[in-house]
PQR file with spaces between the fields and no chain letter, atoms N, CA, C, O and H, PARSE charges and radii, in Angstrom:
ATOM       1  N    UNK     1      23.610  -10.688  -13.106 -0.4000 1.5000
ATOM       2  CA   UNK     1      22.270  -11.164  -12.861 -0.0000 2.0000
ATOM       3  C    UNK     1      21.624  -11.635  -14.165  0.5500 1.7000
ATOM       4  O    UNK     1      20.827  -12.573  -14.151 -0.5500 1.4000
ATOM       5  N    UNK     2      21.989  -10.934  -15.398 -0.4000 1.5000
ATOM       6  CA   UNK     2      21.049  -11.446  -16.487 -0.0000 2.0000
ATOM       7  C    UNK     2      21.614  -12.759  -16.542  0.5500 1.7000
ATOM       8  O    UNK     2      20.789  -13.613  -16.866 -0.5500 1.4000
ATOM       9  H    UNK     2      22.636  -10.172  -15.409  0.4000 1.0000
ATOM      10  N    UNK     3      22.806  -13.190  -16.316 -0.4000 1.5000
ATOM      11  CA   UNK     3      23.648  -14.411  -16.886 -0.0000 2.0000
ATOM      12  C    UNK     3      22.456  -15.306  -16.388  0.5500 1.7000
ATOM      13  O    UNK     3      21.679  -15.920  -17.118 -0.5500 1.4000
ATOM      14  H    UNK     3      23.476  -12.496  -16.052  0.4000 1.0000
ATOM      15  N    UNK     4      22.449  -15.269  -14.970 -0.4000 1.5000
ATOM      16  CA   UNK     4      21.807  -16.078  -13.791 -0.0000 2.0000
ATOM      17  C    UNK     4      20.565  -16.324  -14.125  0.5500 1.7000
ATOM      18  O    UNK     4      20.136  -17.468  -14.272 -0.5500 1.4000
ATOM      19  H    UNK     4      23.080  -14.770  -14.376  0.4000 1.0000
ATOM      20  N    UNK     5      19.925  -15.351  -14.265 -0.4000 1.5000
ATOM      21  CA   UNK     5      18.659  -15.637  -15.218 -0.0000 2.0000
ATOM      22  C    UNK     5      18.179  -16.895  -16.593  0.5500 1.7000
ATOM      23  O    UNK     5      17.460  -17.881  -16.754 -0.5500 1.4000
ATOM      24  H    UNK     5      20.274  -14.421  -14.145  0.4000 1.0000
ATOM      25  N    UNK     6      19.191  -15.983  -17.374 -0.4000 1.5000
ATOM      26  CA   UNK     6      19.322  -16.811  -18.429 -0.0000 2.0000
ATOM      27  C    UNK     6      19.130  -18.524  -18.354  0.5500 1.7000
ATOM      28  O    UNK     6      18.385  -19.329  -18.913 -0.5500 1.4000
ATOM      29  H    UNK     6      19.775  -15.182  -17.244  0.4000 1.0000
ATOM      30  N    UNK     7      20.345  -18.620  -17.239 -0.4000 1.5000
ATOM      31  CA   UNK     7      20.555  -19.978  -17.120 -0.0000 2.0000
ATOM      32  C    UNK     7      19.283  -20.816  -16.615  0.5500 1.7000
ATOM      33  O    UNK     7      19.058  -21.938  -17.068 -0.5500 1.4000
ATOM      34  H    UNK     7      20.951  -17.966  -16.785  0.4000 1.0000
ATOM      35  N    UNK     8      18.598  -20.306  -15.808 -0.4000 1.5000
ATOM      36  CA   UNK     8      17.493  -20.357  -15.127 -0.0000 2.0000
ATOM      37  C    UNK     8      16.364  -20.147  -15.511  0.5500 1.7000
ATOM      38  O    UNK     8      15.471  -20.555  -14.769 -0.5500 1.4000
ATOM      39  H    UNK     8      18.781  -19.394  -15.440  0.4000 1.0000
ATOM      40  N    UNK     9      15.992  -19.492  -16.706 -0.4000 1.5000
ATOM      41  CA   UNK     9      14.677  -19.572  -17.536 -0.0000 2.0000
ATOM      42  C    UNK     9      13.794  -18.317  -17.050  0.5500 1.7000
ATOM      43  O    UNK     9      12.754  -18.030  -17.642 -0.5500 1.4000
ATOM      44  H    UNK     9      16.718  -19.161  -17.309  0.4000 1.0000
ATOM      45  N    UNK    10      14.266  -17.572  -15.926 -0.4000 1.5000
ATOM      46  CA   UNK    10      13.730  -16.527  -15.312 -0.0000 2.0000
ATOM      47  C    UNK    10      13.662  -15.565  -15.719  0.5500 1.7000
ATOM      48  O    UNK    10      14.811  -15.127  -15.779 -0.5500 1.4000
ATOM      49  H    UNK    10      15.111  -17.805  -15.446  0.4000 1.0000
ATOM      50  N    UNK    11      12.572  -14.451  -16.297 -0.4000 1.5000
ATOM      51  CA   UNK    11      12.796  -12.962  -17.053 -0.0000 2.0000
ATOM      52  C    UNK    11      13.573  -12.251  -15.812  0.5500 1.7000
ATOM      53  O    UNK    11      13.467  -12.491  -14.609 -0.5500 1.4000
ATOM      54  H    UNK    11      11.639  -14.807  -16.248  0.4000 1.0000
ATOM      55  N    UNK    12      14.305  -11.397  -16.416 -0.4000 1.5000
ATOM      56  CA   UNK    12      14.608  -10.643  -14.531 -0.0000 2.0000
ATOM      57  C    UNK    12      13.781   -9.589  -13.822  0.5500 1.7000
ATOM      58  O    UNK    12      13.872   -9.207  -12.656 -0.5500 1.4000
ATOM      59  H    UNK    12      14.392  -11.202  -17.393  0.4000 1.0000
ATOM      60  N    UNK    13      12.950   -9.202  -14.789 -0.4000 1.5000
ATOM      61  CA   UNK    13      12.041   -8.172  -14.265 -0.0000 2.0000
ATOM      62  C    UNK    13      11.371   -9.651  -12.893  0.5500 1.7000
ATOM      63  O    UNK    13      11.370   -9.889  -11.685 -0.5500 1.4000
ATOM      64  H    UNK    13      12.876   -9.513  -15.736  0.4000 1.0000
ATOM      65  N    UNK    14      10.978  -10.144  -14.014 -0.4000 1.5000
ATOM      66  CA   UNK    14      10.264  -11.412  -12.375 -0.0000 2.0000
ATOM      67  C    UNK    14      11.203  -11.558  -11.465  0.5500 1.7000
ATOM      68  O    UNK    14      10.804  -11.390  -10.312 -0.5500 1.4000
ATOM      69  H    UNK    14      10.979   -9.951  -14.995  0.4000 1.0000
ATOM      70  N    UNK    15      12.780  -11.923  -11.651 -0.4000 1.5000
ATOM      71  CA   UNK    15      13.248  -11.477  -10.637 -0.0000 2.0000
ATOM      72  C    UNK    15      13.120  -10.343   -9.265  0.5500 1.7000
ATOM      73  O    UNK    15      12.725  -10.462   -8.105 -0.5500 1.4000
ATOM      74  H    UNK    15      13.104  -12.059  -12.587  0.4000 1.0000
ATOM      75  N    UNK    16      13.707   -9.149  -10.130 -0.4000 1.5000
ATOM      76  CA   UNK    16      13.348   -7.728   -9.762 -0.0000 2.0000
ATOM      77  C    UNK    16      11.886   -7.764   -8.942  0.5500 1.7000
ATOM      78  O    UNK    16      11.443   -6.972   -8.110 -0.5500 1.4000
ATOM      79  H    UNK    16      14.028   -9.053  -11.072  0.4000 1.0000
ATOM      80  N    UNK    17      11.525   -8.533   -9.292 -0.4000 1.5000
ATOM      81  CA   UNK    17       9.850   -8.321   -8.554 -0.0000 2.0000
ATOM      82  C    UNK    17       9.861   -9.014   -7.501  0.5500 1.7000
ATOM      83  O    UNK    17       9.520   -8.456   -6.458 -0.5500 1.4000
ATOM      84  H    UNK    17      11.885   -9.177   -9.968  0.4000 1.0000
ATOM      85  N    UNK    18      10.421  -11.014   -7.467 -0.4000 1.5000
ATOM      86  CA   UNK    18      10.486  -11.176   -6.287 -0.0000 2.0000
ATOM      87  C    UNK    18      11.139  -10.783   -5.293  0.5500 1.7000
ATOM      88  O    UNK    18      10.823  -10.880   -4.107 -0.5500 1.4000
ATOM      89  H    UNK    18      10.698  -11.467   -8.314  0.4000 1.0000
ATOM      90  N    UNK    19      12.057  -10.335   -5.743 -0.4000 1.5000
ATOM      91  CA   UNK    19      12.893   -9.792   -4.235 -0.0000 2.0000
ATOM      92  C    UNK    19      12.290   -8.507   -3.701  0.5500 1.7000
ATOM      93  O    UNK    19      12.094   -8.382   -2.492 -0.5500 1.4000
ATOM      94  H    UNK    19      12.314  -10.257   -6.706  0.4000 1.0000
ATOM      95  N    UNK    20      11.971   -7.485   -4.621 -0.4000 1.5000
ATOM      96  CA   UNK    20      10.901   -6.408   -3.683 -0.0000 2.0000
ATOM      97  C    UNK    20       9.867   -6.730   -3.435  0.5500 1.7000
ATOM      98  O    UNK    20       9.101   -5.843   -3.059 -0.5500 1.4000
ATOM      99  H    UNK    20      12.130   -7.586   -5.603  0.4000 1.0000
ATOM     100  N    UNK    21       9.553   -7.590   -3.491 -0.4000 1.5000
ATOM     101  CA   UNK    21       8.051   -7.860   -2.704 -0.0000 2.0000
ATOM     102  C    UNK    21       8.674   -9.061   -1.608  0.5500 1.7000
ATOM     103  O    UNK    21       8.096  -10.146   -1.533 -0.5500 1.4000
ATOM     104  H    UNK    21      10.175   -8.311   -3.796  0.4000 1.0000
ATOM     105  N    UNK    22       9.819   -8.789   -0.824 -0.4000 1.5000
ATOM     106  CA   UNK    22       9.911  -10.393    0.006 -0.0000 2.0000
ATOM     107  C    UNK    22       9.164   -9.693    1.520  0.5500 1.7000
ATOM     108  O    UNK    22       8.397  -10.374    2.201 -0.5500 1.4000
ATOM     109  H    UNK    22      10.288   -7.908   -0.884  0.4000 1.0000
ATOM     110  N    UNK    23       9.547   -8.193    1.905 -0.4000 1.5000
ATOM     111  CA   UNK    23       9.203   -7.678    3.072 -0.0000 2.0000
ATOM     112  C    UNK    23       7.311   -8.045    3.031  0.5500 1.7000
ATOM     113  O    UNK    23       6.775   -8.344    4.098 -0.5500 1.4000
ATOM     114  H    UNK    23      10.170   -7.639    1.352  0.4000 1.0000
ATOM     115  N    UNK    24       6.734   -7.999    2.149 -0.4000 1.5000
ATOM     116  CA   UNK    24       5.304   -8.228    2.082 -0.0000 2.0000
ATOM     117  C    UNK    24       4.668   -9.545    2.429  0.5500 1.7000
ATOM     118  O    UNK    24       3.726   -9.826    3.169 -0.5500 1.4000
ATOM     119  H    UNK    24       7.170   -7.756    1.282  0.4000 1.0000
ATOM     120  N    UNK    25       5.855  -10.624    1.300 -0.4000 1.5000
ATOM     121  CA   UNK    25       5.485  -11.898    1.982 -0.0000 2.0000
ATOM     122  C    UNK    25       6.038  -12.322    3.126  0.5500 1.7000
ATOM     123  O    UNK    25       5.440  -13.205    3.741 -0.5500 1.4000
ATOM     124  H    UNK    25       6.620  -10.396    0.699  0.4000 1.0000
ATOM     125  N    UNK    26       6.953  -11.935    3.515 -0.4000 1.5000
ATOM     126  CA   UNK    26       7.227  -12.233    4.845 -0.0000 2.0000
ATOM     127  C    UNK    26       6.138  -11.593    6.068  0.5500 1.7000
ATOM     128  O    UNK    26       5.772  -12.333    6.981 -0.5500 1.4000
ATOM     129  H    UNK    26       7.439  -11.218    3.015  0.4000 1.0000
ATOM     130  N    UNK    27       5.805  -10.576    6.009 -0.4000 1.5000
ATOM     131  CA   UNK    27       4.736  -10.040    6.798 -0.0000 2.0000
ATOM     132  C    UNK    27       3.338  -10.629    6.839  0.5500 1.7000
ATOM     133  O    UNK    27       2.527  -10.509    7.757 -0.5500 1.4000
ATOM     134  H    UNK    27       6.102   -9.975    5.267  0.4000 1.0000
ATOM     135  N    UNK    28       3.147  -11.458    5.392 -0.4000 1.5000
ATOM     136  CA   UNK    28       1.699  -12.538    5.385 -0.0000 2.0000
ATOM     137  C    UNK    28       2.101  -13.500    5.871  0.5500 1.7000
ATOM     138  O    UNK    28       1.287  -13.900    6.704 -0.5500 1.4000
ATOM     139  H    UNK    28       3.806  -11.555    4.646  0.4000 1.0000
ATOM     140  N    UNK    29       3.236  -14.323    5.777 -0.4000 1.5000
ATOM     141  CA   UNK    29       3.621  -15.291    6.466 -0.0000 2.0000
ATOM     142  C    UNK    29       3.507  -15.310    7.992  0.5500 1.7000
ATOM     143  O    UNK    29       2.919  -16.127    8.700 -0.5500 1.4000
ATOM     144  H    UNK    29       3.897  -13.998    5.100  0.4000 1.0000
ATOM     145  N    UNK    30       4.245  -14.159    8.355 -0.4000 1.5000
ATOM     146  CA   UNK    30       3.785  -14.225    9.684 -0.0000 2.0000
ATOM     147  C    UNK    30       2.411  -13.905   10.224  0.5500 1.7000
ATOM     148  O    UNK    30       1.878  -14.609   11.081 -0.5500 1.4000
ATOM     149  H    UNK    30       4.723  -13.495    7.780  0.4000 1.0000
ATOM     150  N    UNK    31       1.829  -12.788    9.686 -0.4000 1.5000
ATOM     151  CA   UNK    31       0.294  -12.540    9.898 -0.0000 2.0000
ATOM     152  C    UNK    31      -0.447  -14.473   10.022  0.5500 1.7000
ATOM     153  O    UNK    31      -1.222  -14.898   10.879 -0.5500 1.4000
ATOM     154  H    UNK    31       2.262  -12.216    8.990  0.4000 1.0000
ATOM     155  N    UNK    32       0.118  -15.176    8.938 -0.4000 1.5000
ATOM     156  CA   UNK    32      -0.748  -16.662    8.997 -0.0000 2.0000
ATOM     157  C    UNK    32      -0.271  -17.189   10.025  0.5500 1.7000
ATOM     158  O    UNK    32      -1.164  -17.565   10.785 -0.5500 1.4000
ATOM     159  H    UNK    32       0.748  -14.831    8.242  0.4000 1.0000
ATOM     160  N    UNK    33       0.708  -17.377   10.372 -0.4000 1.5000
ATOM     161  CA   UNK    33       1.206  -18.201   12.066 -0.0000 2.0000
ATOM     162  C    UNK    33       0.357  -17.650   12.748  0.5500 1.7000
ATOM     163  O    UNK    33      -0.654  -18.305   13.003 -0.5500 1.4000
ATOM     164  H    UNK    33       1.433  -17.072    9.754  0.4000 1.0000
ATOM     165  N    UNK    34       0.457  -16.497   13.185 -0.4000 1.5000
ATOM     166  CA   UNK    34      -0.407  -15.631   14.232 -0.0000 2.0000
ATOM     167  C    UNK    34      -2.003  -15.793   14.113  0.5500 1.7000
ATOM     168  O    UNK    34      -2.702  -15.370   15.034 -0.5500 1.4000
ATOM     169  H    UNK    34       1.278  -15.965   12.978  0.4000 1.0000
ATOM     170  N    UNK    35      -2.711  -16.533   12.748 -0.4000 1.5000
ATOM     171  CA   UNK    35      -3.737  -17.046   12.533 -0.0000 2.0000
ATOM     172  C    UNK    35      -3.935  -18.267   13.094  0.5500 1.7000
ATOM     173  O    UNK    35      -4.681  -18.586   14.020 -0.5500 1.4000
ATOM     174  H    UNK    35      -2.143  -16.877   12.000  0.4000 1.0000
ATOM     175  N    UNK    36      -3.145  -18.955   12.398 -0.4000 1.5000
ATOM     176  CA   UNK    36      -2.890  -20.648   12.648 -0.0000 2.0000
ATOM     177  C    UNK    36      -3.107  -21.000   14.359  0.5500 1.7000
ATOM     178  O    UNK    36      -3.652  -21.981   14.864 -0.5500 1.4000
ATOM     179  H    UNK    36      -2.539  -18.696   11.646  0.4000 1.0000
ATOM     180  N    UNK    37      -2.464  -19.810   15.023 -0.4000 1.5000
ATOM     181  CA   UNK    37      -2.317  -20.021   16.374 -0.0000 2.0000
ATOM     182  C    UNK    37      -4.270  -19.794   16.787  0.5500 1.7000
ATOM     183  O    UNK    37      -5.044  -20.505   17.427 -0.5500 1.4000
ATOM     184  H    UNK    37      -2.021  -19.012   14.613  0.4000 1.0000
ATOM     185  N    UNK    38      -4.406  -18.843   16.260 -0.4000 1.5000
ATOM     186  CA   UNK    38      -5.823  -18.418   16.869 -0.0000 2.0000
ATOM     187  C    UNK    38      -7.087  -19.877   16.808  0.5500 1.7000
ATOM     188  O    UNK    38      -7.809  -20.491   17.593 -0.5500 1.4000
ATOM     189  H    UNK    38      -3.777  -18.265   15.739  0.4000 1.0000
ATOM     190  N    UNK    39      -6.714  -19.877   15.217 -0.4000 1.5000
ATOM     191  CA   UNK    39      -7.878  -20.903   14.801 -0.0000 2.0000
ATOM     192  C    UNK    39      -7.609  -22.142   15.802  0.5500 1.7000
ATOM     193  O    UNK    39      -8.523  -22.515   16.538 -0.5500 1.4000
ATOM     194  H    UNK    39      -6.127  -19.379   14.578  0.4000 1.0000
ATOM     195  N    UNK    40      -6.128  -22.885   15.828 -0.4000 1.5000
ATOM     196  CA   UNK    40      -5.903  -23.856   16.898 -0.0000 2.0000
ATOM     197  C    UNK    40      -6.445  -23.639   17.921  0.5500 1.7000
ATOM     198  O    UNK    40      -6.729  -24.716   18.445 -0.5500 1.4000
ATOM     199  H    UNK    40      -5.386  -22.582   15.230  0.4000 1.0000
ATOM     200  N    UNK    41      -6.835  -22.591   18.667 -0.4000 1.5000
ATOM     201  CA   UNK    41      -7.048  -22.217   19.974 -0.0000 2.0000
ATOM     202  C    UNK    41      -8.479  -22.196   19.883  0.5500 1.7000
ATOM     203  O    UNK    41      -8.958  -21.991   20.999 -0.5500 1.4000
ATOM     204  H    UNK    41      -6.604  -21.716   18.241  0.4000 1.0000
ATOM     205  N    UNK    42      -9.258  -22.314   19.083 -0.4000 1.5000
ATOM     206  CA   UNK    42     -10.569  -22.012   19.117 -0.0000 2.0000
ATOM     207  C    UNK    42     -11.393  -23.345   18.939  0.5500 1.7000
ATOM     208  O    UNK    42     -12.390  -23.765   19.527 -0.5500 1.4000
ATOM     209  H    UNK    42      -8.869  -22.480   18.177  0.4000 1.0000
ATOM     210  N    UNK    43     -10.499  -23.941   17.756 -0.4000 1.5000
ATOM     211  CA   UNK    43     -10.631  -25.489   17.604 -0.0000 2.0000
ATOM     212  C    UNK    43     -10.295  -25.960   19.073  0.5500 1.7000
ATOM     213  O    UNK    43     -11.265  -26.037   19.827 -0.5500 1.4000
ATOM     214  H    UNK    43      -9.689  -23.599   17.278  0.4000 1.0000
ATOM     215  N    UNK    44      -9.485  -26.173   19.407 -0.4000 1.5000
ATOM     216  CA   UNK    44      -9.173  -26.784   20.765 -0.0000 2.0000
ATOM     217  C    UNK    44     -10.129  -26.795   21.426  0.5500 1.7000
ATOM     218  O    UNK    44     -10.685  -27.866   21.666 -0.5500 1.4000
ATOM     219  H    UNK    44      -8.697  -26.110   18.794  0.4000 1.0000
ATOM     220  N    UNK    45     -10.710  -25.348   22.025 -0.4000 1.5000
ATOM     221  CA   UNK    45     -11.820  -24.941   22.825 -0.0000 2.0000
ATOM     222  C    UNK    45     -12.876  -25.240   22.847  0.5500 1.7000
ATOM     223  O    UNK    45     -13.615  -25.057   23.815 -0.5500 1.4000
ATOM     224  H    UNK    45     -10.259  -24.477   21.830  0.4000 1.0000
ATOM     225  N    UNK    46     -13.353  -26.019   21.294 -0.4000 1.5000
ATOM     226  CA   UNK    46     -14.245  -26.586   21.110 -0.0000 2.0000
ATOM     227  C    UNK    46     -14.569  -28.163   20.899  0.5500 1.7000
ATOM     228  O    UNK    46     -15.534  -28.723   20.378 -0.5500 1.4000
ATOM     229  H    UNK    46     -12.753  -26.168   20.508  0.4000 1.0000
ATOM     230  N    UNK    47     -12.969  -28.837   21.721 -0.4000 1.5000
ATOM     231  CA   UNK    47     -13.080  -29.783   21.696 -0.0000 2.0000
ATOM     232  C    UNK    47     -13.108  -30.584   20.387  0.5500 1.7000
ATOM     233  O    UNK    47     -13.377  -31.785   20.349 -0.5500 1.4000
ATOM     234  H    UNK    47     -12.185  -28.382   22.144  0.4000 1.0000
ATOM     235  N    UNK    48     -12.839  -29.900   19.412 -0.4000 1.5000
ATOM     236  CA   UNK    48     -12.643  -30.044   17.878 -0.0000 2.0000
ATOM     237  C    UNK    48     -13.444  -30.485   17.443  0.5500 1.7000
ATOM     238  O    UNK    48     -13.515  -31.583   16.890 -0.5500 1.4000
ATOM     239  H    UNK    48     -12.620  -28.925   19.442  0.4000 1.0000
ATOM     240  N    UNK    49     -14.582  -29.348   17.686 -0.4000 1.5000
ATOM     241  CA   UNK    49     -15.892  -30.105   16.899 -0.0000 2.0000
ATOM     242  C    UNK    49     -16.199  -28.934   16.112  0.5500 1.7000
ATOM     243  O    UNK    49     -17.272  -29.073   15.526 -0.5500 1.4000
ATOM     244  H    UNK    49     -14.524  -28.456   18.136  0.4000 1.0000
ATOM     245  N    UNK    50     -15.583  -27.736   15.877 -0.4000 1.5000
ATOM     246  CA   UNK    50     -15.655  -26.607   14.812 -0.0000 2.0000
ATOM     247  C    UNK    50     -14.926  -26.289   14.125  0.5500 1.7000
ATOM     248  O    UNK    50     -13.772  -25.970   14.412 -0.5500 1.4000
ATOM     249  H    UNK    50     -14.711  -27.623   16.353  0.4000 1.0000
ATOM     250  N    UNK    51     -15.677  -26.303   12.485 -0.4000 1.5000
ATOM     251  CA   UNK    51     -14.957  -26.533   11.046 -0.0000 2.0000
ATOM     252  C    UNK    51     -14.714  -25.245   10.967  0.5500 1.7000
ATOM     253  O    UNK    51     -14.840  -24.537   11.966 -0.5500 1.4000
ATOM     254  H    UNK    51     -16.615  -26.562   12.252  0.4000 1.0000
ATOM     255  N    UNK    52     -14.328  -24.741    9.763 -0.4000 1.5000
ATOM     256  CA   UNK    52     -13.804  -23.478    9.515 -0.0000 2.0000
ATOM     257  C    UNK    52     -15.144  -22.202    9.559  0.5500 1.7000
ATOM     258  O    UNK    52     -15.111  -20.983    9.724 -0.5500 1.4000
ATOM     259  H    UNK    52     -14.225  -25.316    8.952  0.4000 1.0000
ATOM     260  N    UNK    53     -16.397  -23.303    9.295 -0.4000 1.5000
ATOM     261  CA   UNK    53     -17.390  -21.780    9.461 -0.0000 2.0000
ATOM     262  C    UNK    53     -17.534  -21.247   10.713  0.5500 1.7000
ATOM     263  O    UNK    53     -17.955  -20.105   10.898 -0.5500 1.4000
ATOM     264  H    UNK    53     -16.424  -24.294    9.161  0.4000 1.0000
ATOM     265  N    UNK    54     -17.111  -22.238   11.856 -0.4000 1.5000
ATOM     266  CA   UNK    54     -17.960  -21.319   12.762 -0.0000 2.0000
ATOM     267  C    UNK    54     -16.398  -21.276   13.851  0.5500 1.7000
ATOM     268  O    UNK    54     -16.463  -20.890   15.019 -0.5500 1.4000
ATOM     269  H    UNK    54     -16.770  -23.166   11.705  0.4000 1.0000
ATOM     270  N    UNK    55     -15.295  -21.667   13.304 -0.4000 1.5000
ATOM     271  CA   UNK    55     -14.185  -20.954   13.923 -0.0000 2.0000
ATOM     272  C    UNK    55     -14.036  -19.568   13.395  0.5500 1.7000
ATOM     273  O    UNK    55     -13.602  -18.786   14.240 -0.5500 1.4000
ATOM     274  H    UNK    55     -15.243  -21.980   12.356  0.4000 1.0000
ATOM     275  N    UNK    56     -14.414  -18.781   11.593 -0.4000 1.5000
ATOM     276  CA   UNK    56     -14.375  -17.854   11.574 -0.0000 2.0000
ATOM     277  C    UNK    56     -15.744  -16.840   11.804  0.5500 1.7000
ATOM     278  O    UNK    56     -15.834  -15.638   11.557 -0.5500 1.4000
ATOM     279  H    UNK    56     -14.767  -19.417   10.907  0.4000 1.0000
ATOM     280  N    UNK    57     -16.758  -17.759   12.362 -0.4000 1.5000
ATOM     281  CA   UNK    57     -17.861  -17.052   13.288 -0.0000 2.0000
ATOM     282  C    UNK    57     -17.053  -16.293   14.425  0.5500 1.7000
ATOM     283  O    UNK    57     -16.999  -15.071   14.557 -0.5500 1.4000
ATOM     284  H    UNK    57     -16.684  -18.736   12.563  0.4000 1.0000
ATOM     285  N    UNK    58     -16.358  -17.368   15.318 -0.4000 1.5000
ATOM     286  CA   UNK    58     -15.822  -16.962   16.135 -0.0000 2.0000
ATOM     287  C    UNK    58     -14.831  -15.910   16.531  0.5500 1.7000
ATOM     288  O    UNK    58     -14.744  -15.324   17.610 -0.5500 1.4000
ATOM     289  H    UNK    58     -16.402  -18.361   15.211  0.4000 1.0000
ATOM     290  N    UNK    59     -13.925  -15.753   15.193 -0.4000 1.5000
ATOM     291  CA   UNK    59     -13.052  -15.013   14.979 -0.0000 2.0000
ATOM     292  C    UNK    59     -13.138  -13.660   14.938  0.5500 1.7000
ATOM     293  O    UNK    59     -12.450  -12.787   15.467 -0.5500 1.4000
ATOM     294  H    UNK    59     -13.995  -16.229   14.317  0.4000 1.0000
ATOM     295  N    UNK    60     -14.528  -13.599   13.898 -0.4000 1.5000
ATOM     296  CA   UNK    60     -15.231  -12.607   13.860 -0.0000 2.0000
ATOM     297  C    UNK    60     -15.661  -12.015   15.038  0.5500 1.7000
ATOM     298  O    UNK    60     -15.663  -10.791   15.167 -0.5500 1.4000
ATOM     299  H    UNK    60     -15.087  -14.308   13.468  0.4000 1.0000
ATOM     300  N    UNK    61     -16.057  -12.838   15.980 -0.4000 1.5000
ATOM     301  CA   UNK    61     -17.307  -11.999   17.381 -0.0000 2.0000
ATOM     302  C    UNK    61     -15.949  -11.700   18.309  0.5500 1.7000
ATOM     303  O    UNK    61     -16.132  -10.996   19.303 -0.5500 1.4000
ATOM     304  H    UNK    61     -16.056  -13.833   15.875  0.4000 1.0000
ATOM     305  N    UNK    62     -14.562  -12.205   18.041 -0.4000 1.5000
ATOM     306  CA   UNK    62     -13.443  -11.480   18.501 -0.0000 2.0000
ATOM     307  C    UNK    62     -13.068   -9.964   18.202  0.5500 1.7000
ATOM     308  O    UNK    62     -12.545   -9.143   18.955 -0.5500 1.4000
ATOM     309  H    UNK    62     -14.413  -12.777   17.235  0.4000 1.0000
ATOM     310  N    UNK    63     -13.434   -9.849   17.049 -0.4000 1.5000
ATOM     311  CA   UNK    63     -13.152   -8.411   16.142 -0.0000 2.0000
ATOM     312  C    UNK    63     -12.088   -8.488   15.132  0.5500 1.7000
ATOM     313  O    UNK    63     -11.653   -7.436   14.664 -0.5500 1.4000
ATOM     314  H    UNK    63     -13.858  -10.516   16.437  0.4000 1.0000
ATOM     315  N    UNK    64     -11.512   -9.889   14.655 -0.4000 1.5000
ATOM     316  CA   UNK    64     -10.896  -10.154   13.970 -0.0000 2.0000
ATOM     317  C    UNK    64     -11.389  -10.351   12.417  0.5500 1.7000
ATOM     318  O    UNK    64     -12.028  -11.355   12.101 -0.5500 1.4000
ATOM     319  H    UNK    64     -11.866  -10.744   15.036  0.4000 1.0000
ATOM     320  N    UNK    65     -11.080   -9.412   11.545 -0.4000 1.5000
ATOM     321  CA   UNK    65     -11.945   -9.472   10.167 -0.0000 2.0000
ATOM     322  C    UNK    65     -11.093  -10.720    9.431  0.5500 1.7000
ATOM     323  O    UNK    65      -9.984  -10.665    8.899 -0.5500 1.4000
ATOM     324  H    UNK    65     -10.561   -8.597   11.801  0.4000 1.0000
ATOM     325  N    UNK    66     -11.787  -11.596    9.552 -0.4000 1.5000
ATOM     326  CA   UNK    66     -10.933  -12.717    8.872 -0.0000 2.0000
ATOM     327  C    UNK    66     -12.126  -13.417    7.732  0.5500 1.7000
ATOM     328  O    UNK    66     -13.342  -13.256    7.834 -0.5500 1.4000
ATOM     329  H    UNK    66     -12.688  -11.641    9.985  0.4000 1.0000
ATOM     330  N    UNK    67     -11.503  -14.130    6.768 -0.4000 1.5000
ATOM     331  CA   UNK    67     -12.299  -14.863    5.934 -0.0000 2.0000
ATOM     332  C    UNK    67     -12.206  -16.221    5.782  0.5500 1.7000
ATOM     333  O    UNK    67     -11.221  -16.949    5.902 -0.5500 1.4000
ATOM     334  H    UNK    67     -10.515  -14.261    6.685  0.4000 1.0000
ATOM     335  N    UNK    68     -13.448  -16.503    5.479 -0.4000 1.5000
ATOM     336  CA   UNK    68     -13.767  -17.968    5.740 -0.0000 2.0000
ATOM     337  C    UNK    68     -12.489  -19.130    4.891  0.5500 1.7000
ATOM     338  O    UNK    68     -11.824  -20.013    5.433 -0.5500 1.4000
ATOM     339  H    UNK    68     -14.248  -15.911    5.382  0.4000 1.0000
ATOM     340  N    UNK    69     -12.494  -18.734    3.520 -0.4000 1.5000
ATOM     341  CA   UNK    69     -11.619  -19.115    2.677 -0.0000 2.0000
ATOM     342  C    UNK    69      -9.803  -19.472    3.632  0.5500 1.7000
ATOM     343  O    UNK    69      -8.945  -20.346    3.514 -0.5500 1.4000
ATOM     344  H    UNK    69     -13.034  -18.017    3.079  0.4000 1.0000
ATOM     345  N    UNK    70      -9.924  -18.564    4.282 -0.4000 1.5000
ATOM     346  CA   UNK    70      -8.585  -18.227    4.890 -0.0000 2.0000
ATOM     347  C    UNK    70      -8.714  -19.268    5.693  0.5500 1.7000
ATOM     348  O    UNK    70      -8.180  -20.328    5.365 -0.5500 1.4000
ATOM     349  H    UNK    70     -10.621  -17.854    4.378  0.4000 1.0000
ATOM     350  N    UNK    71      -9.387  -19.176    6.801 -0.4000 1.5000
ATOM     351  CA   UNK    71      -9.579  -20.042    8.021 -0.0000 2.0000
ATOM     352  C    UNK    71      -9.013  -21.708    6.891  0.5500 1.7000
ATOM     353  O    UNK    71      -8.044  -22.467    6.864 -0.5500 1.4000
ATOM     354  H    UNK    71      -9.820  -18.315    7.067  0.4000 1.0000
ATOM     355  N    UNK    72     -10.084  -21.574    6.275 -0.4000 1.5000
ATOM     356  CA   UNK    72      -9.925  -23.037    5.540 -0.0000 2.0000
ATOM     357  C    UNK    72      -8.363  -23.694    5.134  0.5500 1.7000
ATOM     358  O    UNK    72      -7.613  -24.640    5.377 -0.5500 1.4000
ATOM     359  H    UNK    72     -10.870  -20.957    6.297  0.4000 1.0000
ATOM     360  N    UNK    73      -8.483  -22.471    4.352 -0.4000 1.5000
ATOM     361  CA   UNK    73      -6.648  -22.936    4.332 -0.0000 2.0000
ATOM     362  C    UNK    73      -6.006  -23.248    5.570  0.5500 1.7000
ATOM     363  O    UNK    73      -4.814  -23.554    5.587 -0.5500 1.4000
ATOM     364  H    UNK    73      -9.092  -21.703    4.155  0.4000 1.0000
């Protein structure tokens, strides 16, 4: 692994780090599909006339603690 590194410009501790943290990003990744789906569905519903503030109005009066920033993305 150090070779691999080397060649690659990568410290390996940063290595070492991305690979234990993949179960985490994989779990935000999916948490965002499962977003993506909501916000689509709300947009839709509104005939796509609601921007990100008041789809995460909406999100919110679901019980979904979501943030505006997020929605946006």
């Amino acid at each position: 692994m150090k070779r691999l590194c080397q060649i690659i410009a990568v410290a390996r501790s940063s290595y070492y780090y991305w690979t234990s943290t993949a179960p985490q990003r994989a779990a935000r990744d999916a948490a965002d599909r499962a977003l993506a789906g909501q916000i689509r569905q709300v947009h839709a519903g509104s005939d796509g006339t609601y921007g990100a503030p008041r789809v995460t109005a909406e999100l919110r009066d679901t019980g979904d603690p979501v943030n505006h920033k997020r929605v946006a993305r």
